[in-house]
ZAMARGU-4260 file (C-alpha; in steps of 0.2 Angstrom, whole numbers, plus 5000, padded with zeros to 4 digits):
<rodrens>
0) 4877/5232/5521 | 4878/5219/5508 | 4866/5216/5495 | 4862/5199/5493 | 4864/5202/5474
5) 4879/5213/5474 | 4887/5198/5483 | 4882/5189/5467 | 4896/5196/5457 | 4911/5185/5466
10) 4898/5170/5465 | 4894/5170/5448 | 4912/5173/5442 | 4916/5158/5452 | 4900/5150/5446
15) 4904/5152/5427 | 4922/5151/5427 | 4921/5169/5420 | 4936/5181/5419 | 4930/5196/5430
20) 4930/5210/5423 | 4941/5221/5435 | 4926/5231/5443 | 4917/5214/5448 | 4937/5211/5455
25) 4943/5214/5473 | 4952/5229/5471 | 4969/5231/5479 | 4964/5247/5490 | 4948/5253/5484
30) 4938/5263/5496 | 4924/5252/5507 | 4916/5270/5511 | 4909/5278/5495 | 4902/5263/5494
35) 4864/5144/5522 | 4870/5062/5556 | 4873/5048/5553 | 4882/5036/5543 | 4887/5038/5524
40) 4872/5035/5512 | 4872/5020/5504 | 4871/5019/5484 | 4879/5029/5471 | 4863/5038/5471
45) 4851/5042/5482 | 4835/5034/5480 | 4822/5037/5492 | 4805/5032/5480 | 4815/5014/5483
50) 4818/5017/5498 | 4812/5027/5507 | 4813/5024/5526 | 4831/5020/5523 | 4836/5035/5517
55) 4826/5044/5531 | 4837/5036/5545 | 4854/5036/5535 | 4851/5054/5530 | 4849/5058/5549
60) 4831/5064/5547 | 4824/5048/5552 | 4804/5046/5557 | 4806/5047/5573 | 4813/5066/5572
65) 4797/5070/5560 | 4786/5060/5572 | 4793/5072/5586 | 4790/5088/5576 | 4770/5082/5574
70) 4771/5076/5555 | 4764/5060/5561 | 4747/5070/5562 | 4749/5078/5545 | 4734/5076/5532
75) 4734/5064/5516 | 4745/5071/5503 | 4740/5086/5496 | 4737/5089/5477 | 4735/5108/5472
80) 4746/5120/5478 | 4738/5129/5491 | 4736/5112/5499 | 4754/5110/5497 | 4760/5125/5502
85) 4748/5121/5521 | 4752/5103/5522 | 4772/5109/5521 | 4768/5124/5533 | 4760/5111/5545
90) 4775/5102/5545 | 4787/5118/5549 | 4801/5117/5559 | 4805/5097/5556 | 4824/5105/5551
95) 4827/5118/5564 | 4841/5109/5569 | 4850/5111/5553 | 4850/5130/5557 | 4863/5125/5571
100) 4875/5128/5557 | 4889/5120/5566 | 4882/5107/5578 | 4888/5091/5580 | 4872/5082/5572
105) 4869/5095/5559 | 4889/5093/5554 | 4887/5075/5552 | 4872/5074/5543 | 4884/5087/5530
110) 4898/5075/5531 | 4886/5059/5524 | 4880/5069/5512 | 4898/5076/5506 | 4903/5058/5505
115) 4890/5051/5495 | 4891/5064/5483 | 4910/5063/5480 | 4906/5044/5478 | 4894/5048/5465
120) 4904/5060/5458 | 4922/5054/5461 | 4934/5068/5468 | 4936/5082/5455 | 4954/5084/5462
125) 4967/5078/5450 | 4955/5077/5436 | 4960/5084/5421 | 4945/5098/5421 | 4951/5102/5438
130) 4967/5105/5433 | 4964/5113/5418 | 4951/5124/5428 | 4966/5131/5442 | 4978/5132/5430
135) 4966/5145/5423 | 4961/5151/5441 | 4978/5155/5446 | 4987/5157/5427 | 5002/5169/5430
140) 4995/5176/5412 | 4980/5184/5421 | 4981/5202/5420 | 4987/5211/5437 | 4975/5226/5440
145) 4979/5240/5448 | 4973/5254/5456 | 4982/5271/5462 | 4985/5274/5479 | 4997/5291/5481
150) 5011/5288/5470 | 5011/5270/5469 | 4999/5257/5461 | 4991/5241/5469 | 4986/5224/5465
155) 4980/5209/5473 | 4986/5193/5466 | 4983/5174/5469 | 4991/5160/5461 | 4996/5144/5464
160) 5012/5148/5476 | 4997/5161/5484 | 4982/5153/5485 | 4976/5167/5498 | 4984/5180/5489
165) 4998/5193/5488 | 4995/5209/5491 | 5007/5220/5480 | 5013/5237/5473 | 5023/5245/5459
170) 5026/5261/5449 | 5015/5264/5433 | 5033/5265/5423 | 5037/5249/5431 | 5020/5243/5427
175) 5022/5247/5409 | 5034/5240/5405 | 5029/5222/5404 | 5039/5217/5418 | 5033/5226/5433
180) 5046/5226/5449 | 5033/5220/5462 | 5036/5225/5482 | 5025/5213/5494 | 5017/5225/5504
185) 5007/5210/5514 | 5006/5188/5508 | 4990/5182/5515 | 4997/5164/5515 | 5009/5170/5526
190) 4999/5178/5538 | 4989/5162/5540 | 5002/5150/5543 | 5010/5164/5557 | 4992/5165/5565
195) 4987/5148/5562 | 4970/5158/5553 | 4961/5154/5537 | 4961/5172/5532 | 4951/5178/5516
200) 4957/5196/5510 | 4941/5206/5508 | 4948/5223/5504 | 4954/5240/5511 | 4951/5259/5515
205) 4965/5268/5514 | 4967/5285/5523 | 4961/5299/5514 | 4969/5316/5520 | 4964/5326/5505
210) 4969/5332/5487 | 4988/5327/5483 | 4990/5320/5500 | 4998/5301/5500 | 4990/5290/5511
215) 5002/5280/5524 | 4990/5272/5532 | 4976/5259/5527 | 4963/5248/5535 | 4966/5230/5531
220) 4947/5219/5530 | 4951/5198/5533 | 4939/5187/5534 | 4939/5169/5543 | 4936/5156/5526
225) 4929/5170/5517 | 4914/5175/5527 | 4905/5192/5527 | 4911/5194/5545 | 4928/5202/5545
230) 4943/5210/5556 | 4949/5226/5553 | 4967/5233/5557 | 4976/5248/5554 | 4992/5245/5540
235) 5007/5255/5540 | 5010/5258/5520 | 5028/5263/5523 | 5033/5252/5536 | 5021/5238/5528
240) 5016/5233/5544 | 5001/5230/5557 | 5000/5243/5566 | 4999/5235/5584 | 4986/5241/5597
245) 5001/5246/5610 | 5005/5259/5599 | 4988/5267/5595 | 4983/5256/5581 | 4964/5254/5577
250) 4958/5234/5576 | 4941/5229/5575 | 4935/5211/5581 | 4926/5199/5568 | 4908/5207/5564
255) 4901/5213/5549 | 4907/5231/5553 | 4905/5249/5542 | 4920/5256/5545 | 4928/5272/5536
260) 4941/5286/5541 | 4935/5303/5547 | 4954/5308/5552 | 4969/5300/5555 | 4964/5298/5572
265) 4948/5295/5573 | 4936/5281/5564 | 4917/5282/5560 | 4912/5263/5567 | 4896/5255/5566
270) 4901/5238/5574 | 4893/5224/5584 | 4895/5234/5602 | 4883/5219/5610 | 4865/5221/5615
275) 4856/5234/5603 | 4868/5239/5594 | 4864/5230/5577 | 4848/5230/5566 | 4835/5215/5565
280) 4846/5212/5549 | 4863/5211/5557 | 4870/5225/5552 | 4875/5240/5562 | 4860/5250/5570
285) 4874/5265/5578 | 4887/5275/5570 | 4902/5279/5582 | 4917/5291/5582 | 4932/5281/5589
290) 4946/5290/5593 | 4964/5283/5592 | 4972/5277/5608 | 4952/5274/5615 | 4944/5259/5620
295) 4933/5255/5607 | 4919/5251/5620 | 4923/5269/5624 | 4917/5275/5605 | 4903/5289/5606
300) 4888/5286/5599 | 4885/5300/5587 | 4871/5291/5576 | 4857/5280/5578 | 4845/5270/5569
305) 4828/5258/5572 | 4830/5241/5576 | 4818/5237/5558 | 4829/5248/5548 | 4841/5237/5537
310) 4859/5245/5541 | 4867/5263/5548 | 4883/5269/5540 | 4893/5284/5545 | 4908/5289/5530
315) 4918/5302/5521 | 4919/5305/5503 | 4928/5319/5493 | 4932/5325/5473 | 4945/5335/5469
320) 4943/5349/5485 | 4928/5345/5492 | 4924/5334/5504 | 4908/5327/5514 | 4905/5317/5528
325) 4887/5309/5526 | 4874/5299/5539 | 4864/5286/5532 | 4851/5275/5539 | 4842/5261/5528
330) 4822/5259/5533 | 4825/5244/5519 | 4835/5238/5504 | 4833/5251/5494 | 4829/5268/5502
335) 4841/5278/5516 | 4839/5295/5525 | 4852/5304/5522 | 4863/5318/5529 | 4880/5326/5525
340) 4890/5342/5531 | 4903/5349/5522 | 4922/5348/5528 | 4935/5362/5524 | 4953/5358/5521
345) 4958/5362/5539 | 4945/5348/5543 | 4933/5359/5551 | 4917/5352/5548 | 4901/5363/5544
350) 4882/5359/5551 | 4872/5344/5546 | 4862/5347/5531 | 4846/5336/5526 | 4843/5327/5509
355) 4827/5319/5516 | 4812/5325/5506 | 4823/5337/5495 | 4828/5319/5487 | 4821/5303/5484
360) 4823/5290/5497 | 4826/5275/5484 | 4839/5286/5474 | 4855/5281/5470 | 4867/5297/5478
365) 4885/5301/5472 | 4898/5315/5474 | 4906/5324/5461 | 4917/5340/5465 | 4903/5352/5476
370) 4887/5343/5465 | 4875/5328/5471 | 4872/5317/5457 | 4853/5306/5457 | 4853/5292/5450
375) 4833/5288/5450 | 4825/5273/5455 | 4806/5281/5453 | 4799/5296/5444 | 4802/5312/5449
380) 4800/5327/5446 | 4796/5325/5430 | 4810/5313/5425 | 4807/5294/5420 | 4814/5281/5434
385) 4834/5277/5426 | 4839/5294/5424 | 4854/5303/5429 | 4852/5321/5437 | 4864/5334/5444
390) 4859/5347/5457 | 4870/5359/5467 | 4873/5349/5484 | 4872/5369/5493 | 4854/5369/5484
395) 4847/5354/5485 | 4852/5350/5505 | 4842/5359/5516 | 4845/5365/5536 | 4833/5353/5547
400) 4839/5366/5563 | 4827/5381/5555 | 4841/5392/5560 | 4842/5409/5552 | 4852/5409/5534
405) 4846/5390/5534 | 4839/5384/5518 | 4822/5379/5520 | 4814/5362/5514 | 4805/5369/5501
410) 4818/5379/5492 | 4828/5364/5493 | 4813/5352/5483 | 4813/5367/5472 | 4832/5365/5467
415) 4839/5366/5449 | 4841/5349/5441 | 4852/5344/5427 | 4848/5330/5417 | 4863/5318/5412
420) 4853/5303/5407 | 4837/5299/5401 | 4834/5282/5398 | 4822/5274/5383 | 4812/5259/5384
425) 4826/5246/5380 | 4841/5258/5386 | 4847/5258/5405 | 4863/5267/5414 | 4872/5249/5418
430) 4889/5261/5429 | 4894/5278/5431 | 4914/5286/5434 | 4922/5299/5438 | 4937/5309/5432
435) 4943/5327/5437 | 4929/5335/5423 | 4923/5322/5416 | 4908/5311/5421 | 4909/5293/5409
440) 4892/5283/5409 | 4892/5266/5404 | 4874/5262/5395 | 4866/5245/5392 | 4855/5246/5375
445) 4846/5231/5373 | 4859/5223/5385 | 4871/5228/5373 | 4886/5241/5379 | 4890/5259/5376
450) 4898/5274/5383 | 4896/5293/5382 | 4903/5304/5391 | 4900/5324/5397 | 4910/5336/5406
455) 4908/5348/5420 | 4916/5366/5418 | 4923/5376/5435 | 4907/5386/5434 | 4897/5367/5437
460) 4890/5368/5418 | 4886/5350/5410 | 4889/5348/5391 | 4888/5330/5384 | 4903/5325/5372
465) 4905/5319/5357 | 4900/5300/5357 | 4914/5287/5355 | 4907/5282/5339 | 4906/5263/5342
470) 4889/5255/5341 | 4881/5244/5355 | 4891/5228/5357 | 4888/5209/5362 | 4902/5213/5376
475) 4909/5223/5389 | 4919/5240/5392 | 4923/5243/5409 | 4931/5260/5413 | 4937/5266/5430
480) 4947/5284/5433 | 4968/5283/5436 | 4965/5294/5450 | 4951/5306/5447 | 4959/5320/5459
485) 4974/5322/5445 | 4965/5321/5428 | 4955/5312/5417 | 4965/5297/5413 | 4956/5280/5413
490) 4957/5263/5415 | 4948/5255/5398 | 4945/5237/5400 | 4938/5228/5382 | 4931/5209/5381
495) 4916/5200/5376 | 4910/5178/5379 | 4924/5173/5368 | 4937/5188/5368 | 4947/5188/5382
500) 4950/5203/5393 | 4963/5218/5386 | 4966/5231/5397 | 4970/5249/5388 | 4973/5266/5396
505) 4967/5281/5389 | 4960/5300/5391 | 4943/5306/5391 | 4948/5323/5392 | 4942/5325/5375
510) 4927/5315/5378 | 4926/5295/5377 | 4929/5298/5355 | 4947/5301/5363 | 4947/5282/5371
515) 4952/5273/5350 | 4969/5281/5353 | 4971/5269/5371 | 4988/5261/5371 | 4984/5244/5377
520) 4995/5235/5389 | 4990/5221/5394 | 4980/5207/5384 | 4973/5190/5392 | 4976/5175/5380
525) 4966/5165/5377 | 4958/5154/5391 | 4950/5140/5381 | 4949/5137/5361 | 4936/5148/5356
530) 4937/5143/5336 | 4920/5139/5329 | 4911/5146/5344 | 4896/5161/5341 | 4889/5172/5350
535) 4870/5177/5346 | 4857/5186/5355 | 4839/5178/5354 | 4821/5184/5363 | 4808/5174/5370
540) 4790/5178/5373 | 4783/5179/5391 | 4767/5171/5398 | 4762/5191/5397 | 4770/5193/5381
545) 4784/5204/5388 | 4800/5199/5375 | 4814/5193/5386 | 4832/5193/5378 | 4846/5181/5381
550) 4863/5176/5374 | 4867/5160/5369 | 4885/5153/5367 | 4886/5137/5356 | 4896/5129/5342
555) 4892/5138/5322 | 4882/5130/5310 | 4877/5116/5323 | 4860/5111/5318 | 4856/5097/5332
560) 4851/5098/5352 | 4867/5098/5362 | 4866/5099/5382 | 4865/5117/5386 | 4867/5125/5402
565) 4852/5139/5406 | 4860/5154/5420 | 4851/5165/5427 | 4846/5175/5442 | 4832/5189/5440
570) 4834/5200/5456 | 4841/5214/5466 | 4842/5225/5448 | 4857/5216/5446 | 4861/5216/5426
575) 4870/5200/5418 | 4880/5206/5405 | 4894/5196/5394 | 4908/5190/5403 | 4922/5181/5395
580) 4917/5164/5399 | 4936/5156/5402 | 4933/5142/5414 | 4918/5137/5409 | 4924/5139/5390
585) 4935/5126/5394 | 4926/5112/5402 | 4910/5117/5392 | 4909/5125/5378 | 4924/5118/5369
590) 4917/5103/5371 | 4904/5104/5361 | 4889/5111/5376 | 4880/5127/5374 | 4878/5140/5387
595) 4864/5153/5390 | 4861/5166/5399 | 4843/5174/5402 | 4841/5192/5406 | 4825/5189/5416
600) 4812/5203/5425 | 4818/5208/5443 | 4837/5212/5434 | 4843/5229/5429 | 4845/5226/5411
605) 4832/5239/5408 | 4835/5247/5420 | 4822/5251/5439 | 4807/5246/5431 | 4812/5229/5424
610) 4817/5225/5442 | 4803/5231/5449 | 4791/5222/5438 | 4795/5205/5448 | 4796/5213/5465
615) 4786/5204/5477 | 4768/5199/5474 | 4776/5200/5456 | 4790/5188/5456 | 4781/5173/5446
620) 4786/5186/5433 | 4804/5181/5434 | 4799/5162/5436 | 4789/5163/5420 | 4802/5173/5412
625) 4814/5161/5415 | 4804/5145/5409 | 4797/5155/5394 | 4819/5156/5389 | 4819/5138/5390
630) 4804/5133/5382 | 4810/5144/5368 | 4829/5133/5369 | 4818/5119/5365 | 4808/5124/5353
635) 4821/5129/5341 | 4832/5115/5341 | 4845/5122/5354 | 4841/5107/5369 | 4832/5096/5370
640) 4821/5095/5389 | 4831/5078/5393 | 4848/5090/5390 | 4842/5106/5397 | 4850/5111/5413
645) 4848/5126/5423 | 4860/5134/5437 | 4858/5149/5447 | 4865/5155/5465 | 4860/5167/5479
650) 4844/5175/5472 | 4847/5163/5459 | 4845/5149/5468 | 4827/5155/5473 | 4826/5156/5455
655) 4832/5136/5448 | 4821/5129/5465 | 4807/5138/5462 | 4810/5131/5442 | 4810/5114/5450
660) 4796/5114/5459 | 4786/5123/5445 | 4792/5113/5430 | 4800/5097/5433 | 4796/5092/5415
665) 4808/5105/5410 | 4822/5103/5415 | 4834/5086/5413 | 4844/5092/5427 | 4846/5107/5441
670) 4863/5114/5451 | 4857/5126/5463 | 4870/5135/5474 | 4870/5144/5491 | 4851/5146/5488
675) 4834/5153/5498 | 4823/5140/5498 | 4812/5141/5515 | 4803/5159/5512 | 4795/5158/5531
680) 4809/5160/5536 | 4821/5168/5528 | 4820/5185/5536 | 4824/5177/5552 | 4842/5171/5547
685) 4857/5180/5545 | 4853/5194/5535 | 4838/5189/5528 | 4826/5204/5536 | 4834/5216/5524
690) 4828/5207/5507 | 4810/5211/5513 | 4810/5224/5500 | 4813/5213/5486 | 4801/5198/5493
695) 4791/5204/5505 | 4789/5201/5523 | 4783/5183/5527 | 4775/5188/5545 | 4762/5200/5538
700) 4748/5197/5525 | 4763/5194/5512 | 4764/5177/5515 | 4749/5175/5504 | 4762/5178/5488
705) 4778/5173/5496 | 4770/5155/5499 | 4769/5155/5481 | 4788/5155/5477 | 4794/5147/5492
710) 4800/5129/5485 | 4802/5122/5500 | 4783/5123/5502 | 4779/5119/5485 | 4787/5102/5484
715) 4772/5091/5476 | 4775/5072/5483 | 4766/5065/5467 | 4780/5073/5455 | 4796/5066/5447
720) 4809/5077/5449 | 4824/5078/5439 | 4842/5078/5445 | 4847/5092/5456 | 4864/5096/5464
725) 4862/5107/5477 | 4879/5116/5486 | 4881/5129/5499 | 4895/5134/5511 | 4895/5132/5531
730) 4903/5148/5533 | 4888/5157/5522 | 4885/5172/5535 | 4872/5180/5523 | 4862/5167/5516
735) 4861/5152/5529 | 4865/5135/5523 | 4849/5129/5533 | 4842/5135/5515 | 4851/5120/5505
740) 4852/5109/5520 | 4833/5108/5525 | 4827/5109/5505 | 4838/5091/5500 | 4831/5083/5518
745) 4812/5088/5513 | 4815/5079/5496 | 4822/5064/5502 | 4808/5063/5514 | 4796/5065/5501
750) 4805/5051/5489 | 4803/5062/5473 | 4821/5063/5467 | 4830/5049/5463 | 4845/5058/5460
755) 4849/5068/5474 | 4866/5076/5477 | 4873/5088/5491 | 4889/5097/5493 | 4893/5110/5508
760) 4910/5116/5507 | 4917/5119/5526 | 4925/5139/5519 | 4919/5149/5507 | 4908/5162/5511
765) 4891/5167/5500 | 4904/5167/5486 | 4905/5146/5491 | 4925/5147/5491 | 4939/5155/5498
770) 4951/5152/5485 | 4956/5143/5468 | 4958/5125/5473 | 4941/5127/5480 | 4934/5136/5467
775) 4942/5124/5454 | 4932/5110/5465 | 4916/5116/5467 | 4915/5123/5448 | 4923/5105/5444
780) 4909/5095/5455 | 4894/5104/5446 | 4901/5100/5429 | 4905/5082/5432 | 4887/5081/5438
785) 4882/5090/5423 | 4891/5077/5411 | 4883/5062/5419 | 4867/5071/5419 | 4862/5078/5404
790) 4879/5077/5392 | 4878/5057/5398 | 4882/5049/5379 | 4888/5065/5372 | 4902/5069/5382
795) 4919/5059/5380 | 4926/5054/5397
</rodrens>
């Protein structure tokens, strides 16, 4: 399944015109296993205060629709929330037809609103900030990661002459050398003009035969304009080529499949097999063994989950010589059952063993060599919600059969546990890798970064190594294992908001102190001039008191208000950490705008309990965190509120409509993109029934909080709202553009925005484009609105 944070990270990249760093990157061949009318609107701007029933019938939502839905009969206009929240929920169902995502009337209604806003706007393309944004999106100076894959190493590159990308491999000599030799192993751009598709490359599992053995065969995951949908086909790696279905070749129709390798001629496949084969989410309910030269109708059902349950996933994973393939059934976001069995060399597999109830259910699970490490997302057993434990997977798996020799349940809840990390109040494990004996833990403290490192002996005895000496930086260190089968060699990559990327490769075999001796070979220059910019971290004080930190990126020694641009997105325990700001150094923050970022409640920057404190019946916790960064902006001469923007997307959409509808006087404008809005009735769209976890579910008692923070029942028709530019993508197959569509039809309705923009790119996917140009556009379009919004006066044309 896919989070609807973890699809954040390609989002915000695109939304800040960051750099990603290279674990937020698609990765060449990294293993998928282990892992929201009518005629054009008259007016530069919308209006709808002046003119109301105008607006109505050129936006297509004209009185007579509302009349038809009931709302003629609606009471007098409410005042306090509650009333809002029933008067709105009285008038439900008004925009159902914008859920029909691609029907003729809902398209149109997208079209006039595409039009007037490039009309407000102009068109970004040919601008200098679009150009100077894709010359950045597709600079050939990027740096070319890679990843190993047998012998060889991979990358996945897009430019301008490869706007979909080229998919690509070289030697590690090669690479070093400055000037690598790339072979094509497969041009995306080429496969869509042969098949007349728009194909979006979204990865690939290559085949994993064991230790030392080169994989020859991957499977290739292409999505139609970027959605989460995707095909799958079987590549030859030697001949580079699909490998058709007349010769045995496994392909996998568009769904939004799990799909991993359990031999070379057999697939684990949980796929879209028609009637009652997927979950209430969308996801896939049944895990299948589908054996080559088979029908995949044919595949044999060898797992099963409920119907409620979020997603089913059957996979293989191995370190060094040991190998497991696991079952695992989601009952909601964040907990699984789940089951493995050991697999020899020969491939003989052994019996099914249980981690249910000899392991949390909302842990975090990973392999290394014959050990289960448990990353906790509650107490247990002593140890503190964050922390890092390693247990014997032979001891702490038990035999659900009862046979004889069997390990029983309670031996297995009685298993040793070794503790690798124990997190503090302010301290949180951010990403954990693995090399042959080492295991390299990267550490937020105080959403500051560090690393440490221990090593595991043959005899499976943890020592912790010496620490790298460095103290917590305002930046980022992303580390990734060379090929953690062969050694302890990593990939070390170094940066920070101003500092661009450097990647570095190095050896913990000594322990991370080892990693100042990294020979660095490649360094992105600079992407914008970052000369008299700073970098300070700042903390604001909660309506509960609770001290929430953020970052703010700004011109030195400047003493008055500028327009400043407020991120944020509070969710999913998903943590924002620095990211070399590149695009958005260059349209913003070079010219003379500040950026912040807030590291709200309901993240992972302090680790499970700072998400869970805005769960649910808690969420205004994020919401008041959020205003409580911007009030603080303003009360120390940052911004002023007629310059203060916000912007968030996803999750953090929920987050900057629910800011809108909570503080208009806030904020001088608002860019929410592919947002949540209706919170009736997300769980029914897409995949919305598996983010009950996070919100709750709207159909039980729940609704009584999640009324609270849906903004599209909060809109209060005696308010002024400030600016807002909202922008979604039609092939959005996670979060449904209905969202985005039904929110900006409810304000005009209601007449309380007078500047009222919408944008729906036709491609994208949740990340709201499918590549540079439309990246470059839509980052373009929202800092254009920006400009004539809050910079208006400040900025020079």
């Amino acid at each position: 399944m896919l989070a609807l944070a973890a699809m954040s990270s390609l989002a915000r990249g695109a939304a800040l015109g960051a750099h990603a760093a290279p674990r937020a990157c698609a990765r060449a061949l990294a293993s998928r296993s282990g892992a929201a009318c009518a005629a054009p609107l008259p007016g530069a701007w919308l209006s709808p205060r002046a003119a109301r029933l105008g607006a109505r019938a050129a936006a297509g939502v004209g009185v007579a629709a509302a009349v038809a839905a009931g709302a003629g009969a609606a009471s007098a206009e409410p005042s306090a929330p509650g009333e809002r929240v029933a008067y709105w929920q009285g008038r439900q169902g008004e925009h159902a037809w914008l859920e029909d995502v691609l029907g003729e009337r809902a398209l149109a209604w997208v079209r006039a609103h595409n039009e007037r806003t490039l009309r407000a706007l102009g068109d970004p393309t040919g601008t200098p900030t679009y150009e100077r944004i894709l010359e950045i999106l597709t600079s050939k100076d990027k740096i070319p990661y890679i990843s190993k894959v047998g012998e060889l190493y991979y990358n996945f590159w897009q430019d301008k002459e490869n706007k979909r990308g080229l998919l690509r491999r070289t030697t590690l000599a090669s690479y070093e050398s400055g000037s690598p030799e790339w072979e094509t192993v497969l041009s995306v751009d080429a496969l869509c003009a042969a098949e007349g598709e728009s194909w979006v490359y979204k990865g690939s599992t290559p085949l994993d035969e064991g230790e030392g053995v080169a994989p020859t065969r991957t499977l290739l995951h292409l999505s139609r304009g970027g959605a989460d949908a995707t095909v799958v086909r079987e590549f030859d790696l030697v001949a580079l080529r699909f490998v058709p279905a007349a010769e045995g070749g496994f392909e996998l129709p568009e769904a939004k499949s799990s799909v991993g390798w359990q031999s070379r001629d057999v697939l684990l496949v949980g796929t879209d097999f028609g009637a009652g084969s997927l979950t209430d989410s969308g996801y896939p309910r049944t895990v299948r063994e589908w054996r080559r030269g088979t029908p995949l109708a044919a595949a044999a059902e060898v797992y099963a989950g409920e119907f409620a349950d979020v997603s089913v996933r059957g996979y293989r994973t191995r370190h060094c010589a040991h190998a497991y393939e696991w079952r695992t059934r989601s009952p909601n976001f964040y907990t699984s059952k789940k089951a493995l069995r050991a697999v020899a060399r020969d491939g003989r597999p052994g019996p099914w063993l249980s981690l249910d109830g000899s392991v949390p259910d909302d842990a975090i699970v990973r392999q290394f060599r014959d050990q289960l490490l448990v990353q906790l997302r509650s107490e247990w057993r002593g140890h503190a919600a964050g922390s890092l434990l390693a247990a014997r997977i032979d001891e702490i798996a038990w035999d659900p059969s009862g046979g004889p020799g069997g390990r029983a349940l309670a031996e297995a809840q009685a298993a040793p546990l070794t503790p690798i990390f124990e997190p503090s109040e302010r301290t949180a494990l951010d990403g954990v890798t693995r090399t042959r004996t080492k295991l390299v833990l990267t550490v937020l403290d105080n959403v500051k970064t560090r690393v440490l490192s221990l090593g595991c002996a043959d005899d499976g005895a943890w020592a912790c190594d010496q620490a790298d000496g460095v103290e917590p930086l305002i930046g980022g260190r992303s580390i990734s294992a060379v090929d953690a089968d062969a050694g302890d060699d990593v990939w070390l990559t170094e940066w920070t908001h101003l500092t661009p990327h450097a990647l570095k490769l190095g050896s913990v075999a000594a322990g991370v102190g080892g990693l100042g001796a990294a020979r660095q070979l490649r360094q992105l220059p600079p992407m914008f001039d970052a000369s008299g910019l700073c970098v300070r971290q700042g903390f604001a004080t909660s309506k509960d008191g609770t001290l929430i930190p953020y970052f703010v990126i700004r011109r030195d020694g400047v003493t008055e208000a500028v327009p400043t641009l407020l991120y944020g997105y509070g969710g999913f325990e998903i943590s924002l950490t620095p990211n070399y700001m590149s695009s958005v150094g260059a349209a913003w923050l070079q010219k003379g705008g500040c950026f912040v970022e807030a590291n709200i409640r309901g993240g992972g920057e302090f680790g499970p309990t700072w998400h869970r404190a805005a769960l649910k019946e808690n969420r205004n916790k994020a919401y008041e965190d959020f205003e409580a960064v911007a009030e603080h902006l303003i009360a120390t001469g940052v911004t002023t509120r007629e310059q203060l923007a916000c912007r968030g997307g996803s999750n953090g959409g929920l987050l900057v409509g629910n800011a809108v509808v909570r503080r208009p006087d806030l904020w001088g404008a608002v860019v929410c993109a592919v947002p949540l809005l209706d919170m009736r009735r997300f769980n029914k769209l897409l995949a919305g029934a598996s983010w009950m976890a996070e919100y709750g579910d709207p159909d039980t008692s729940d609704w009584s909080f999640l009324s609270a923070f849906s903004p599209y029942h909060n809109i209060d028709r005696d308010a002024s709202y400030p600016p807002m530019l909202l922008t979604t993508s039609t092939r959005d197959d996670r979060v449904h553009p209905y969202h985005a569509r039904a929110f900006v039809a409810r304000l005009e309705e209601a007449g309380v925005c007078d500047e009222l923009l919408y944008y729906e790119n036709i491609e994208g996917g949740h990340g709201g484009a499918a590549d540079p140009k439309q990246q470059a556009f839509m980052m373009c379009l929202y800092v254009d609105f920006l400009r004539k919004t809050i910079g208006k006066g400040f900025f020079q044309a």
